[in-house]
N, C-alpha and C positions, 0 to 999 in steps of 0.2 A: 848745358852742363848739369850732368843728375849729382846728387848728395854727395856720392862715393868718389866724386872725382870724374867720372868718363863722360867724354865729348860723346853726345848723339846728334847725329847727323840727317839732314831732312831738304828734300828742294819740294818749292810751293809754286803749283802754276795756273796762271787762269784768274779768275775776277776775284778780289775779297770777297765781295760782296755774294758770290755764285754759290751753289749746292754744292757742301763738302764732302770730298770723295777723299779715305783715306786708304792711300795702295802700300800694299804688303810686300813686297819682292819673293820672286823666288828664291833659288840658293845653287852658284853664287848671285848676291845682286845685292843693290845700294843706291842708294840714294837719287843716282841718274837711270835707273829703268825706268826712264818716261817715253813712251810712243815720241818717234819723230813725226810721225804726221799723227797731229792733234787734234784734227778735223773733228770726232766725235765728242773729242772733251768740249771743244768750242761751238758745236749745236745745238748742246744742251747748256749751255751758262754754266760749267761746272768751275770750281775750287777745288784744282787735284795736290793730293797732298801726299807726297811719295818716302817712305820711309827708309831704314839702312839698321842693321843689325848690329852688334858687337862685332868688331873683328872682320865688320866690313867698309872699303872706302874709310870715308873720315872717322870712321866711330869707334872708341877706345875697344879692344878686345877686353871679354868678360872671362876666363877660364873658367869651365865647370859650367858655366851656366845653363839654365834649361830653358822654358818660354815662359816662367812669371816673370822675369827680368826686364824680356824685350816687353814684354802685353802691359807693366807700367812705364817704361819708356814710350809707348805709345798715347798713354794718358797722357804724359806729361809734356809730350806736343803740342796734344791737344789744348793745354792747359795756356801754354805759352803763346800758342795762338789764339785764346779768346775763342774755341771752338768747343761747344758744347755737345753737339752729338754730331756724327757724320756716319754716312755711308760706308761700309768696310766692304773692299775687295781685293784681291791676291793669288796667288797661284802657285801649285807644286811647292817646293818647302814652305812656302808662307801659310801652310794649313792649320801645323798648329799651334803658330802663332797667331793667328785669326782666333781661332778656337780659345787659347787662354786668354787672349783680351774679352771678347764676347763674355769670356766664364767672371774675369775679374771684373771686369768696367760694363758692366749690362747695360746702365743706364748710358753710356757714354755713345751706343750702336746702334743706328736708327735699323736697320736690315745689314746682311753679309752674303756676299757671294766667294765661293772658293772655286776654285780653278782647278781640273787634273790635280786637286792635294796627293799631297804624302799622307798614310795612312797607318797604322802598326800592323806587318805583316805576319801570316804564318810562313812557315819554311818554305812548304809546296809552292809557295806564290814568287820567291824569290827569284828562280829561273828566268819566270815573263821577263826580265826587267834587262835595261841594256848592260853590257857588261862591269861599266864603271861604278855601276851603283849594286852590284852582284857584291863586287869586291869590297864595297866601304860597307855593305850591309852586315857581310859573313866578317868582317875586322871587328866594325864597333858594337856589332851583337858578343863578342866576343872580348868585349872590354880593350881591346889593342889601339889605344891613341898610338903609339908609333906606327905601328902598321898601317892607321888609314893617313898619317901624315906623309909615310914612305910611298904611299899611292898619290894623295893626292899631289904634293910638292912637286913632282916631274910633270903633272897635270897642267897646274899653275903656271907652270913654265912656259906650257907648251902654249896655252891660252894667248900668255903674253904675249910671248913672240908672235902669233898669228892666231888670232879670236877665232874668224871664220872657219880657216882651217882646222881648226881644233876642235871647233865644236861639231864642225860635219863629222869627223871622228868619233867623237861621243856618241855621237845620234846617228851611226851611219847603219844602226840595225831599226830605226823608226819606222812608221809606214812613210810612203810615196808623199802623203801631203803635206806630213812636216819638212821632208827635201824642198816640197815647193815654196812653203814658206819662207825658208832660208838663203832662197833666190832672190827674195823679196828686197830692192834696195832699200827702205826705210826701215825695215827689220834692222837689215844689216846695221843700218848707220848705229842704230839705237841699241844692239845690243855689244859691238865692237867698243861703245863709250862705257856704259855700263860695268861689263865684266872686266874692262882694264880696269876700270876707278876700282870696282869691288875687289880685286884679291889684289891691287898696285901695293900694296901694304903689308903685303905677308900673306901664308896660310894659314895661320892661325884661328883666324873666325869660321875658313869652311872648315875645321878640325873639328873645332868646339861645336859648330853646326851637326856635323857626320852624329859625332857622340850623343848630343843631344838627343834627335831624333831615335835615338835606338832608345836612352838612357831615363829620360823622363816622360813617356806620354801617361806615366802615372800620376804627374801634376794634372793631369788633367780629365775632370769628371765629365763626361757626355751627356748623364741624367741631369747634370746642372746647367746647362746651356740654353735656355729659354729662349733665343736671339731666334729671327728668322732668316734661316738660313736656306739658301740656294749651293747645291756641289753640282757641278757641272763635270761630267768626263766621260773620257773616253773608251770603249773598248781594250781597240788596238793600241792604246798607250803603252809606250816602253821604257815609262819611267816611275811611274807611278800607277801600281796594279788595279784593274776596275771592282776586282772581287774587296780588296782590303778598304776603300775608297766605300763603296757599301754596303759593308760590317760596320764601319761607322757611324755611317749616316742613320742608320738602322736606330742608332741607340741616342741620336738628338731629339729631342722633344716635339722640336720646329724647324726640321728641316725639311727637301724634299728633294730628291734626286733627278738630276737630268743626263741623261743619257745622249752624249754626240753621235752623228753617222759612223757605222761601222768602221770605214776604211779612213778614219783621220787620228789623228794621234795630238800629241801631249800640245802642240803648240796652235791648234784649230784655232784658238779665242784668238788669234792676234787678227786675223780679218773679220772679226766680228763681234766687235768693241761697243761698236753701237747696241746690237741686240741686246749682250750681256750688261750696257746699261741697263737697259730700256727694263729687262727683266728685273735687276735689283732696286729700280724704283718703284717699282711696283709693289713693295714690301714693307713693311713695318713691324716693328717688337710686337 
């Protein structure tokens, strides 16, 4: 429970005692985006610590909010669990939520890895992108909360009534390897739990999400970021453009860009969990 009243919501899996990994969600996501097969968390002794947003799953909606909100609800985790500095990693919307905790809580992030993040686009960039995120782009670049709640709410719907379904829709302009992924039965199991928990609740948090991401990435200063930072992405991604991904990167202190194979797209890192550890252990402030 934070000051203000709101319930924040968090599942913790793996050894007390293990190396703390604290995971970021995409968007939608919450609190049960944890890998069904846990095989790489468990090779390495980790303590994965998986977060949930406002207005996602159990966590009170914030209206208005931007990402200094959720980046000290992440302190405040940490604080609750007697954990002092951990690992930060996450993907696609969770970028610049990563990014304002890194800015706010420095000392709190031993290294960060981002995934395919969200970036602030220009116009020209918009196109690349699938069509659902064309539409909440040109909305909430455009100040219209009804508008992208009038999109996403039949969304929400759709998800519920059928995750998979729904999502192959969303993503049915990806490259060929994200299709493969989604073939994937422990994919599926993990992300059919997931997106129901995250929007079971309402749309309200991916609204407040949408707006955000157009609305405040000027909370957030790049030249201040000292953390060591790994972005990881894709080309062919059709969710999150490679050009806007880094313009960014470009202007962190301590980061460095890695570039996936050509012909993979936004959801590559789900079979290569191990690597993408193995690479942010390698890091330090």
């Amino acid at each position: 429970m934070r000051p203000d009243g709101r319930m924040v919501a968090w599942t913790e899996w793996g050894d007390p005692e293990g190396r703390p990994v604290l995971r970021v969600p995409g968007t939608p996501g919450c609190r049960w985006n944890v890998r069904a097969d846990r095989t790489p968390w468990r090779e390495r002794g980790l303590r994965v610590i998986t977060t949930e947003r406002p207005g996602f799953g159990a966590s009170t909606a914030l209206p208005g909010r931007g990402f200094a909100e959720h980046a000290d609800d992440l302190a405040a985790i940490l604080d609750h669990l007697g954990i002092e500095q951990a690992h930060l990693t996450g993907g696609s919307g969770a970028a610049p939520h990563e990014l304002m905790f890194c800015q706010r809580h420095t000392d709190r992030v031993v290294a960060a890895t981002i995934l395919v993040g969200i970036a602030p686009l220009e116009p020209d960039e918009v196109a690349s992108m699938i069509p659902l995120n064309q539409q909440v782009w040109h909305l909430a670049s455009a100040g219209d909360r009804e508008g992208v709640r009038a999109v996403l709410e039949p969304m929400r719907a759709a998800i519920l009534a059928d995750p998979l379904s729904a999502f192959r829709e969303i993503m049915q302009h990806a490259p060929a390897d994200d299709q493969a992924v989604m073939t994937d039965p422990n994919w599926q199991a993990a992300h059919e739990r997931s997106v129901s928990e995250a929007l079971g609740a309402g749309v309200d948090g991916w609204v407040d999400e949408a707006m955000a991401m157009h609305q405040s990435w000027n909370e957030i200063d790049p030249g201040a970021i000292t953390t060591s930072i790994t972005w990881q992405h894709a080309a062919a991604d059709a969710n999150c453009p490679q050009s806007a991904a880094r313009r960014l990167v470009a202007r962190l202190p301590s980061a460095r860009f890695v570039t996936w194979p050509d012909e993979v797209g936004h959801l590559y890192g789900y079979h290569h969990e191990g690597e993408i550890l193995d690479e942010l252990f390698r890091h330090t402030r």
